[in-house]
C-alpha positions as CSV (number, residue, x, y, z in Angstrom):
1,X,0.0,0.0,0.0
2,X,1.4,3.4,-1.0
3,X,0.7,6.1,0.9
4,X,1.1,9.9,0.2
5,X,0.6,13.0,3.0
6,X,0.1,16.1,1.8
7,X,3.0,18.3,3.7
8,X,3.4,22.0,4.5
9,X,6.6,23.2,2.6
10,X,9.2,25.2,3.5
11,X,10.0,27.4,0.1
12,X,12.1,30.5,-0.6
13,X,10.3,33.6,0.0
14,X,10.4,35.4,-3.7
15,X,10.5,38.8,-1.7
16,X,14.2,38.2,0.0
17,X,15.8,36.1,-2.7
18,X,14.6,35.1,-6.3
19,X,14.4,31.2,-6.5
20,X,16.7,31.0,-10.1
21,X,19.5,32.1,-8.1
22,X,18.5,29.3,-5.1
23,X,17.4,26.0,-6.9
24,X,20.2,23.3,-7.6
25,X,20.6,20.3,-9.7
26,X,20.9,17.0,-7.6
27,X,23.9,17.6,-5.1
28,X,25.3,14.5,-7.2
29,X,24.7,16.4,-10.8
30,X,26.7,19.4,-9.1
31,X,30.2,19.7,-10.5
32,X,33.1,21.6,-8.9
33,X,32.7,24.2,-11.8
34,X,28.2,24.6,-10.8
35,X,29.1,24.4,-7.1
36,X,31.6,27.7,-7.9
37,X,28.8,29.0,-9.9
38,X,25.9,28.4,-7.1
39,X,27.9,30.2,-4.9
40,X,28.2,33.2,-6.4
41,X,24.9,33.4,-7.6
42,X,23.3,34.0,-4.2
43,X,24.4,34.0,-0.1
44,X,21.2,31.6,-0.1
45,X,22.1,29.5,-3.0
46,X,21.1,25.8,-1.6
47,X,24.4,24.8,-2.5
48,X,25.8,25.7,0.8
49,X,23.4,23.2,2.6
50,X,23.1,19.8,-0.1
51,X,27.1,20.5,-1.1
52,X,28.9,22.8,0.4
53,X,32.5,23.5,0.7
54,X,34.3,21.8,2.7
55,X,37.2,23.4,4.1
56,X,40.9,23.0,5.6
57,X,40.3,23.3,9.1
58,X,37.4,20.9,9.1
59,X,37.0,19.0,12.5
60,X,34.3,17.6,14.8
61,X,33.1,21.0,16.0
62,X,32.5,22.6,12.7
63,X,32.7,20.9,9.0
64,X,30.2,20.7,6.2
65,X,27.4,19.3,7.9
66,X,27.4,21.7,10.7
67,X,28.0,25.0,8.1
68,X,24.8,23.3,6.1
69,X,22.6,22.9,9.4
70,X,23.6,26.6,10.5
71,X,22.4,27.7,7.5
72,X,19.3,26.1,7.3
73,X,18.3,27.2,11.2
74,X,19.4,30.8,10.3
75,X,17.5,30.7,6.8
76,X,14.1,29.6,8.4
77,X,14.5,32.2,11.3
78,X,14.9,34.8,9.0
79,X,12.4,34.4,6.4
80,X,14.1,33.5,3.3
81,X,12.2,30.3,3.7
82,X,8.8,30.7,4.7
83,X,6.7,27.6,5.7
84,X,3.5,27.1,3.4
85,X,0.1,27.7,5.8
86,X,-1.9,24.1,4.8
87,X,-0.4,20.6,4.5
88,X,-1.1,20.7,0.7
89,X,0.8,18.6,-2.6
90,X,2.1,20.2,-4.9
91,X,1.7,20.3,-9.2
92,X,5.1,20.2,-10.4
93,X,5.4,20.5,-14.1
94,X,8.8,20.6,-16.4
95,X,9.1,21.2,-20.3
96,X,12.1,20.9,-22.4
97,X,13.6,20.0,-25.3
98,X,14.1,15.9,-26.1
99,X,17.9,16.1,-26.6
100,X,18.7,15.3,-30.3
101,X,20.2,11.8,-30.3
102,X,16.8,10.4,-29.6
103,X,13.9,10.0,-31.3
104,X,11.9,13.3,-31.4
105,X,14.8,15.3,-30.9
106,X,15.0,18.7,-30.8
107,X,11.0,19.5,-29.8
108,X,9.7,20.7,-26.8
109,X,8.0,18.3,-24.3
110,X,6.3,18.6,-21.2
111,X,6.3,15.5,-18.3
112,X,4.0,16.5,-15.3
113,X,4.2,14.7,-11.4
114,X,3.3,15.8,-8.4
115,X,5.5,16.3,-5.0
116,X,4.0,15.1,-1.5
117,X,5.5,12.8,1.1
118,X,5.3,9.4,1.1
119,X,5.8,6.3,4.0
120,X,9.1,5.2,3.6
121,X,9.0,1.3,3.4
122,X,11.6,-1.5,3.2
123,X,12.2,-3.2,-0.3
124,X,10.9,-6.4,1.6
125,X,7.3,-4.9,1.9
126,X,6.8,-5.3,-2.1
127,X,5.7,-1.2,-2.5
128,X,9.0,0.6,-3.2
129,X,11.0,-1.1,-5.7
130,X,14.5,-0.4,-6.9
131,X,16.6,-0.8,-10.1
132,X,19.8,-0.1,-9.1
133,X,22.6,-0.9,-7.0
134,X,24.1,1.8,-3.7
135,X,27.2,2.4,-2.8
136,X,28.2,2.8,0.8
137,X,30.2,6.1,0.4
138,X,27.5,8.2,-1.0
139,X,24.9,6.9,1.8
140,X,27.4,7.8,4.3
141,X,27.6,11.6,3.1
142,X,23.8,12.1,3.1
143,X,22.9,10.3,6.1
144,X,25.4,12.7,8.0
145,X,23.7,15.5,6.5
146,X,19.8,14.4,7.4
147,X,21.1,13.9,10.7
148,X,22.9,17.4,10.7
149,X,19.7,19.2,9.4
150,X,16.3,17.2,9.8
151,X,15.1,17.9,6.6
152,X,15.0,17.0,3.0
153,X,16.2,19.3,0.4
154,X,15.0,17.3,-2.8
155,X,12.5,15.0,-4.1
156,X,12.6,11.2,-4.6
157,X,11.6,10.5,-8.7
158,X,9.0,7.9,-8.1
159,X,7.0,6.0,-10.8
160,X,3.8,4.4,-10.5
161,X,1.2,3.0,-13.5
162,X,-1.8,5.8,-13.3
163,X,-3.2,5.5,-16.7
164,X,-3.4,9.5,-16.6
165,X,-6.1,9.3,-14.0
166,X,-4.0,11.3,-11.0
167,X,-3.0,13.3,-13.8
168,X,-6.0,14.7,-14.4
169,X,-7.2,15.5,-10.7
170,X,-4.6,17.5,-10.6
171,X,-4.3,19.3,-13.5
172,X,-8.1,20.1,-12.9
173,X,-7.3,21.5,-9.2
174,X,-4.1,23.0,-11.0
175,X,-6.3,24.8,-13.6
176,X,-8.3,27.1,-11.0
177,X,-4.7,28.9,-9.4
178,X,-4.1,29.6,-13.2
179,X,-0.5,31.4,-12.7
180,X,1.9,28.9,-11.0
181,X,3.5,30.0,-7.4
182,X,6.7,28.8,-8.5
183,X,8.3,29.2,-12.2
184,X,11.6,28.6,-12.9
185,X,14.1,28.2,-16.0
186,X,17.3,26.2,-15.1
187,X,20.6,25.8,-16.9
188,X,19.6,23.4,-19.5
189,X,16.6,25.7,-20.3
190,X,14.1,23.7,-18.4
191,X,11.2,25.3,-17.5
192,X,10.0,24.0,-14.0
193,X,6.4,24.9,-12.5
194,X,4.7,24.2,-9.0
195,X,1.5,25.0,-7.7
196,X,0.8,24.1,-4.6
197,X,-3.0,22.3,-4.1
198,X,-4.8,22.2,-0.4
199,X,-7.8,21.1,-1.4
200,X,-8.4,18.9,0.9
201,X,-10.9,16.8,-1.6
202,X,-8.5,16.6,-3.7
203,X,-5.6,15.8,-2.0
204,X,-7.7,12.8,-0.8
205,X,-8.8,11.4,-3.9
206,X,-5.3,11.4,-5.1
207,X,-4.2,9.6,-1.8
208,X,-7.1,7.2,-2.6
209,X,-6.2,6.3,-6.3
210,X,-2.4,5.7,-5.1
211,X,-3.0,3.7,-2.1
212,X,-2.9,1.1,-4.7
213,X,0.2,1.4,-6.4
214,X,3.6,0.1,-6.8
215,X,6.2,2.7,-7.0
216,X,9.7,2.8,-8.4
217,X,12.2,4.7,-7.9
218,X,13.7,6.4,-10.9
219,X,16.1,9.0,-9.3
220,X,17.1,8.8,-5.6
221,X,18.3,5.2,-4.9
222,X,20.9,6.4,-2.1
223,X,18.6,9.5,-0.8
224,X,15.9,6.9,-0.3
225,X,17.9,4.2,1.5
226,X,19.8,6.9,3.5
227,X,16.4,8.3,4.5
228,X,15.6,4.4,5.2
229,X,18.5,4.1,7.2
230,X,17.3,7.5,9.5
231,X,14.1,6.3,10.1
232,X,15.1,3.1,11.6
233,X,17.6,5.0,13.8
234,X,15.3,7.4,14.9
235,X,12.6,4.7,15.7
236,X,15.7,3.2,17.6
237,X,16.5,5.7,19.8
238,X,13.1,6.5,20.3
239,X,11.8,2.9,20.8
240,X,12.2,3.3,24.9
241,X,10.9,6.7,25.2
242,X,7.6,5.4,23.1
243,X,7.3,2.3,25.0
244,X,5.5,4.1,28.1
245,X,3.3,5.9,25.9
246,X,0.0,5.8,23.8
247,X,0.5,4.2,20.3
248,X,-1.1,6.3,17.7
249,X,-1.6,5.5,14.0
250,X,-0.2,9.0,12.9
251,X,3.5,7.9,11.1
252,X,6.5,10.3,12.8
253,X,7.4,12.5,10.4
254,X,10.6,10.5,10.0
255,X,8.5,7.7,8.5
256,X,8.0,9.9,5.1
257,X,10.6,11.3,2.6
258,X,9.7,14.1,0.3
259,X,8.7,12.5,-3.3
260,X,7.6,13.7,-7.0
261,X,5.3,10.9,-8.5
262,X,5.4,10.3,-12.2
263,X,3.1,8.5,-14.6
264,X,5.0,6.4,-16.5
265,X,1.9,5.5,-18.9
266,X,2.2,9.4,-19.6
267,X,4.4,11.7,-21.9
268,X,7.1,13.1,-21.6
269,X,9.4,10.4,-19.5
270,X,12.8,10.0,-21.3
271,X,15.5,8.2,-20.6
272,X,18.9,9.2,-21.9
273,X,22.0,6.6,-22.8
274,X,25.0,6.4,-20.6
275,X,27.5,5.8,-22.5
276,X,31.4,3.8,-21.0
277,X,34.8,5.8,-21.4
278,X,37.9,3.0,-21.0
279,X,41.1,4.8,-20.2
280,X,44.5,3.4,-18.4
281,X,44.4,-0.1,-19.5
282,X,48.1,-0.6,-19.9
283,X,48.0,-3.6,-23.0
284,X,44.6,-2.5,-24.8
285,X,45.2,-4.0,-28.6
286,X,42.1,-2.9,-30.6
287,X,42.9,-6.1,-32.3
288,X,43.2,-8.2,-29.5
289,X,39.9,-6.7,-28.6
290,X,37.9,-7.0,-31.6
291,X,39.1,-11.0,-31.5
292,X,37.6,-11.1,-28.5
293,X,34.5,-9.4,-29.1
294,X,33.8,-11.7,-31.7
295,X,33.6,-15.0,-29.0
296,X,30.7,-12.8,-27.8
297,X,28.8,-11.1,-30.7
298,X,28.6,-11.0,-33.8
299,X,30.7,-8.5,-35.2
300,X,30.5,-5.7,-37.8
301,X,32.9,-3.3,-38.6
302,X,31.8,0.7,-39.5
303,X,33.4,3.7,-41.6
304,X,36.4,5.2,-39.1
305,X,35.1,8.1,-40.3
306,X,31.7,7.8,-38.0
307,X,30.1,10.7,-36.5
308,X,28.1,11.2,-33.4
309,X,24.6,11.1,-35.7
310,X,25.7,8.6,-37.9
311,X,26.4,6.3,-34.8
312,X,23.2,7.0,-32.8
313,X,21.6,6.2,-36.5
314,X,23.2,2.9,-36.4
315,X,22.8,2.6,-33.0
316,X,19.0,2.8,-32.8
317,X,18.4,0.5,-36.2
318,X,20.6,-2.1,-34.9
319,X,19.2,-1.9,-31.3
320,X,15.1,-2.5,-33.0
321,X,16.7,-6.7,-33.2
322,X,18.0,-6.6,-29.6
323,X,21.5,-5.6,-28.4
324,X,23.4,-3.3,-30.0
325,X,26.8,-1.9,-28.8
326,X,28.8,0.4,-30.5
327,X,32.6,-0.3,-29.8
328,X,34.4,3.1,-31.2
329,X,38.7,3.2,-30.9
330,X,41.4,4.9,-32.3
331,X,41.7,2.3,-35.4
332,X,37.9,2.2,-36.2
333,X,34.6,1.1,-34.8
334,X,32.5,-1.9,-34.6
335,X,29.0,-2.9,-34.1
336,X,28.2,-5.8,-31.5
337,X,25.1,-7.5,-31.6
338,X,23.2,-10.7,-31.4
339,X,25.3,-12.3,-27.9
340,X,26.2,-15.4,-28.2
341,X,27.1,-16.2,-24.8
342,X,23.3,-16.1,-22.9
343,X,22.8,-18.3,-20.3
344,X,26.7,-18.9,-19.4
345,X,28.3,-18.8,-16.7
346,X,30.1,-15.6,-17.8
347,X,27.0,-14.2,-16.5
348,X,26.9,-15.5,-12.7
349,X,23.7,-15.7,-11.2
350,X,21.8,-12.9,-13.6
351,X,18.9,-13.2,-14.8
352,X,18.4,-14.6,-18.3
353,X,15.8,-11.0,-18.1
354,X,19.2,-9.0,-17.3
355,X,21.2,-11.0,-19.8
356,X,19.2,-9.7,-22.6
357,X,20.0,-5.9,-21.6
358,X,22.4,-4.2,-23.0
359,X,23.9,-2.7,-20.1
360,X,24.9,-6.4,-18.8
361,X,26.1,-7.6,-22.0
362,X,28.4,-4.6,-21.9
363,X,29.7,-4.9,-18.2
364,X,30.2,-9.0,-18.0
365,X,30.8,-9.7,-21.2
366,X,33.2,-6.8,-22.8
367,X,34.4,-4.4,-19.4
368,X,35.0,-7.5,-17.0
369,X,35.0,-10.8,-19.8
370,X,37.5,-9.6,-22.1
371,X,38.8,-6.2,-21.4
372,X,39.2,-7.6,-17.5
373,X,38.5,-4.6,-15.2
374,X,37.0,-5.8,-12.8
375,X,33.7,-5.1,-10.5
376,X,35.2,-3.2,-8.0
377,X,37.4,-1.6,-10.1
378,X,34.0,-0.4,-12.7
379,X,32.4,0.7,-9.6
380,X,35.1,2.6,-8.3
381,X,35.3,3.9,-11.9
382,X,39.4,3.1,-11.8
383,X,39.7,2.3,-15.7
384,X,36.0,4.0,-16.9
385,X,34.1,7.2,-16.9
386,X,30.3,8.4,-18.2
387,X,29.5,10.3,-21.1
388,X,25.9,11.7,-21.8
389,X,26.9,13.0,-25.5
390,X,28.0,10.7,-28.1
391,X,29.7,13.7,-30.0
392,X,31.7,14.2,-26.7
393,X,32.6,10.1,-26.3
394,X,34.1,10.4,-30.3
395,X,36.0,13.3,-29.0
396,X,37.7,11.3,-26.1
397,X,38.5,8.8,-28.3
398,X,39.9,10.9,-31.1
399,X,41.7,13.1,-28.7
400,X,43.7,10.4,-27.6
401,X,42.5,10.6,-23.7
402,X,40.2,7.2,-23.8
403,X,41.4,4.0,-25.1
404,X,37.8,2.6,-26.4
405,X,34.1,4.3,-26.7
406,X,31.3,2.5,-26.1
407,X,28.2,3.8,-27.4
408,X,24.8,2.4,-26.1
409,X,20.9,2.8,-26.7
410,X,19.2,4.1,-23.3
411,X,17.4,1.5,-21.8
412,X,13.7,1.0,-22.3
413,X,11.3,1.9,-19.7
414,X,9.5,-1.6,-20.0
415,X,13.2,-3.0,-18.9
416,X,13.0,-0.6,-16.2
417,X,9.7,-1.9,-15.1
418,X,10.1,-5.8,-15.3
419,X,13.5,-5.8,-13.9
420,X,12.5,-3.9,-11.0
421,X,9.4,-5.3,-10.2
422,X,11.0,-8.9,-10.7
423,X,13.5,-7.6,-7.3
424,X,16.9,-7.5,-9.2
425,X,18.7,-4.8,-10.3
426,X,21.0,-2.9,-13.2
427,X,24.2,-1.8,-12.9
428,X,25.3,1.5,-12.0
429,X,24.5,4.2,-13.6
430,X,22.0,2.4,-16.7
431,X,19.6,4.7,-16.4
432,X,19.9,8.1,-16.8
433,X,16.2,10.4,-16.7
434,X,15.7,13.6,-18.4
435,X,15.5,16.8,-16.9
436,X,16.9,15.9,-13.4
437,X,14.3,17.4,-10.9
438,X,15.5,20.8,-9.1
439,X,16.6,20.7,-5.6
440,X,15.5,23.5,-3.1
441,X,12.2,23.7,-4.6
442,X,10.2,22.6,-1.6
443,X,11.9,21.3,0.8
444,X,10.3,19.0,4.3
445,X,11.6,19.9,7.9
446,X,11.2,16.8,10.4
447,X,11.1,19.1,13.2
């Protein structure tokens, strides 16, 4: 059972500072160069709380998380976030342009949610389902700032299968407020919209038509298990204190994380390719490699000469049959399709539904089968990097910097779907959903 509670926001108080200079990417989207650039834009730039500086003379008594928690106490006393009046849920709209290397690029589209809170719940309970992996180091950092400040900053991207009908409710309650109360253009010239609805008819149908859902997360795998992690420490250390007193049914607000909810029967949900840089390999042979390939796929060589649209072309035609890889070096490129090596033990214990994905054929059979970096090594990204632009991946490659390009299609939301709802996973960093959802633009105080 999902359930959703309507929250009373904390938001930036247009009068005292204007929310384009406040609202961030996803503290992991930030770069050094946009963490410089948040900081200058404004003294209340969220930056300073989700990723903030950290500094030389960092200790116990004052680091990151301490700076971040100061400035959130001092921010609320002030005013330059004022707390919404009435628990309400809030329309969140964003439109932008489908990048060009997929189909329908280049034209403007529009993918509505909503934001609200909703019950945290373990994996086990079969209502939050995952797709990916965590790593340890990045839950560490956000648990120690949830426990600095109380609060979450940004939004868990949750999907759930509405058929357009929460849709509709709100874009009906939307309708009567007319202007939005929050509109906002970001750096990749997405245009962001809230209103904020406290109906309280409609804020319970809406709970009503998604008690029944299954939700998974899109965005927010290590925000949602850190917040996972806090609840069952704060029920913990609370667990005495409570035993003495009356039950109630009413969840702590530690029991809820802030989420936007996305139809993923709707328009407007894309998913962009990830695509692997290998670098440092100290006896790569694009030779020896192609051999090797050729155990795996079958193998086709392409025109050195390939650029960026020609190889998302290829890509995408190739990709209609099944798997298609595109392996791009120094010496030439070559497309990889139709594995041969399903259902071996070069797979370990996947899935013969992962084994058909892309993603996996990549990482067992070519990173770790025949190039040999290993697991740890891929997720410690020793020998690899990411690369959203296949213009930029050719560049690596003809710059000398990367050893081997490998271009990918993005994964297909059904794969999303069936591998997470079947309880295994992808690995790291398959998916990759477009626009990211801005930080800072409500944001829930525990306390």
């Amino acid at each position: 059972m999902a359930l959703i509670f309507p929250f009373q926001a904390w938001r930036y108080d247009p009068e005292r500072v204007p929310v384009q200079q406040a609202v961030t990417q996803p503290y992991d989207k930030i770069t050094p160069a946009m963490q410089e650039r948040y900081y200058q834009a404004s003294p209340y730039n969220l930056v300073r709380i989700i990723l903030g500086k950290r500094l030389p003379g960092d200790g116990d008594a004052e680091n990151v998380y301490t700076r971040a928690a100061a400035s959130f106490q001092n921010w609320r006393q002030t005013g330059v976030l004022r707390q919404d009046p009435e628990p309400s849920i809030y329309r969140y709209s964003q439109t932008f342009t489908v990048p060009g290397d997929l189909p329908g690029g280049q034209t403007r589209a529009e993918r509505r949610g909503f934001i609200a809170l909703g019950r945290i719940e373990d994996y086990s309970a079969g209502v939050v389902f995952r797709h990916e992996q965590t790593l340890a180091k990045p839950k560490a950092d956000r648990l120690d700032l949830l426990r600095a400040n109380r609060a979450h900053f940004g939004q868990i991207f949750m999907l759930y299968s509405g058929s357009g009908k929460v849709d509709a409710l709100l874009d009906s309650a939307a309708l009567k407020n007319q202007a939005p109360d929050i509109e906002v253009t970001d750096e990749y010239d997405v245009l962001h919209r809230v209103w904020r609805i406290s109906d309280a008819s409609v804020i319970a149908s809406v709970q009503k038509r998604m008690r029944d859902q299954k939700l998974i997360i899109a965005d927010g795998h290590h925000r949602y298990e850190t917040a996972l992690t806090y609840r069952n420490e704060r029920r913990e250390n609370e667990r005495r204190e409570e035993a003495a007193k009356t039950k109630t049914e009413s969840p702590a607000p530690y029991d809820s994380v802030m989420m936007t909810f996305v139809d993923m029967d709707r328009p407007g949900l894309v998913i962009l390719p990830t695509h692997r840089l290998v670098f440092g390999l100290p006896s790569f042979s694009p030779a020896q490699f192609e051999a090797d390939a050729r155990k795996l796929f079958n193998v086709e060589q392409i025109d050195a000469r390939i650029d960026a649209a020609c190889a998302t072309a290829i890509l995408r035609h190739a990709g209609i049959a099944g798997t298609a890889l595109l392996a791009v070096t120094a010496e030439g490129s070559l497309l990889l399709h139709s594995p041969k090596a399903l259902g071996t033990s070069l797979f370990g214990d996947f899935s013969l539904r992962q084994q058909a994905l892309d993603v996996v054929q990549l990482h067992k059979g070519l990173l770790e089968g025949v190039l040999k970096i290993s697991e740890e090594a891929i997720r410690n990204e020793e020998n690899i990097s990411y690369c959203r632009e296949a213009a930029e991946a050719l560049k690596q490659v003809q710059s000398g910097k990367v050893q081997i390009a490998f271009l990918m299609n993005p994964v297909r939301m059904q794969q999303v779907r069936d591998i997470a709802f079947a309880g295994e996973v992808l690995p790291q960093k398959s998916t990759d959903f477009y626009p990211k959802l801005l930080s800072g633009l409500t944001i829930y105080a525990l306390e």
